[in-house]
C-alpha positions in Angstrom: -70.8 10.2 -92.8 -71.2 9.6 -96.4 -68.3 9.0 -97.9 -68.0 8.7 -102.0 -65.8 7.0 -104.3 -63.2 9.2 -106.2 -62.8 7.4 -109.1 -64.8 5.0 -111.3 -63.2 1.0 -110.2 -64.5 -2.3 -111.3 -63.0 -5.1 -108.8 -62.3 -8.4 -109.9 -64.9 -11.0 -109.3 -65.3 -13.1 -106.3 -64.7 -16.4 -105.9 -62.9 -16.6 -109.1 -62.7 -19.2 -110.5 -66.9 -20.0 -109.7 -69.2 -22.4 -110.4 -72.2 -21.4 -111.0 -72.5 -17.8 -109.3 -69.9 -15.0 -108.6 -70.2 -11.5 -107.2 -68.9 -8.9 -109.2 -68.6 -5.1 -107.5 -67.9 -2.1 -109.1 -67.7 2.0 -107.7 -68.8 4.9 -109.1 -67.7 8.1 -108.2 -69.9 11.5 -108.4 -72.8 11.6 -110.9 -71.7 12.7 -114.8 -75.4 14.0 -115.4 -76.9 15.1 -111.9 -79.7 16.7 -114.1 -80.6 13.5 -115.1 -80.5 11.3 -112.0 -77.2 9.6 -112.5 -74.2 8.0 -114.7 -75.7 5.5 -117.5 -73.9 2.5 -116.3 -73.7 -1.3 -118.3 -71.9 -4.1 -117.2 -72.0 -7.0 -119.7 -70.6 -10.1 -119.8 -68.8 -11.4 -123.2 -67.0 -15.0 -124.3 -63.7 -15.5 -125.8 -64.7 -13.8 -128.8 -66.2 -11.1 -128.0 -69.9 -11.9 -128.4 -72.6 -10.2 -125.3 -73.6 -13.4 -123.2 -75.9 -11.4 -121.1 -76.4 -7.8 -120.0 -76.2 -7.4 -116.1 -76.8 -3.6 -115.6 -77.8 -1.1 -117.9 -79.2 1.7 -115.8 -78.5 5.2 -114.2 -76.3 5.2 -111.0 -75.8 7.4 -108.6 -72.3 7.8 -106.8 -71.5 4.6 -104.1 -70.4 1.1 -104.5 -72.3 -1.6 -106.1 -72.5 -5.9 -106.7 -74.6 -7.7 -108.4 -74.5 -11.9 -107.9 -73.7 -13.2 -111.3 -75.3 -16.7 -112.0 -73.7 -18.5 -115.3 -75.4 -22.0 -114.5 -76.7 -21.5 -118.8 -73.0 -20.8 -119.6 -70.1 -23.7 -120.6 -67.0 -23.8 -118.9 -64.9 -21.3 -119.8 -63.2 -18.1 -119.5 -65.0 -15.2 -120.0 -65.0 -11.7 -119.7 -67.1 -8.7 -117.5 -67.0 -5.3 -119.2 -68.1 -1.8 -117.2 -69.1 1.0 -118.9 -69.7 4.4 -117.5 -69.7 7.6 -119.6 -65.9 7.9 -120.9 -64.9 5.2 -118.5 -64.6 1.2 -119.2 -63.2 -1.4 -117.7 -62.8 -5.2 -118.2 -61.9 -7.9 -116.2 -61.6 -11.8 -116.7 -63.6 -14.4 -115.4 -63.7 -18.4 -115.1 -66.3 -20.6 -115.0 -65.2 -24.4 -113.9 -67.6 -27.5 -113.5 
């Protein structure tokens, strides 16, 4: 059966702390513009003070659960933080990155 989120969720990252990659999930409930194909969804990732490190998704999604595999072997140790986006919806989580 197809079962579909209900709400919009972004989980914290796993393992956490990583070094170098992590997997970061996120869910997405049912579309916000069906005529179009899907939710416009972006999920950056930004250091302590706020500046876009890189840009992990930035496309239109349609209703399930998601990952992506995060690889920060260009980054510094450090905390940082993951940011998702979805229409009216946004979420951020922290992250850390130990050599």
């Amino acid at each position: 059966s197809n079962i579909f989120p209900e709400k919009f969720y972004l989980y914290q990252n796993y393992p956490n702390p990583f070094n170098p990659s992590t997997k970061i999930s996120w869910q997405i409930p049912a579309s916000l513009n069906p005529s179009q194909g899907g939710t416009l969804v972006t999920l950056k990732v930004y250091d302590m003070l706020g500046k876009v490190m890189v840009t992990l998704v930035n496309e239109e999604e349609s209703a399930g659960t998601y990952a992506i595999e995060f690889n920060a072997s260009q980054l510094a140790s450090g905390n940082y933080f993951y940011q998702l986006t979805a229409g009216e919806f946004k979420q951020t989580k922290k992250m850390v990155l130990l050599r």
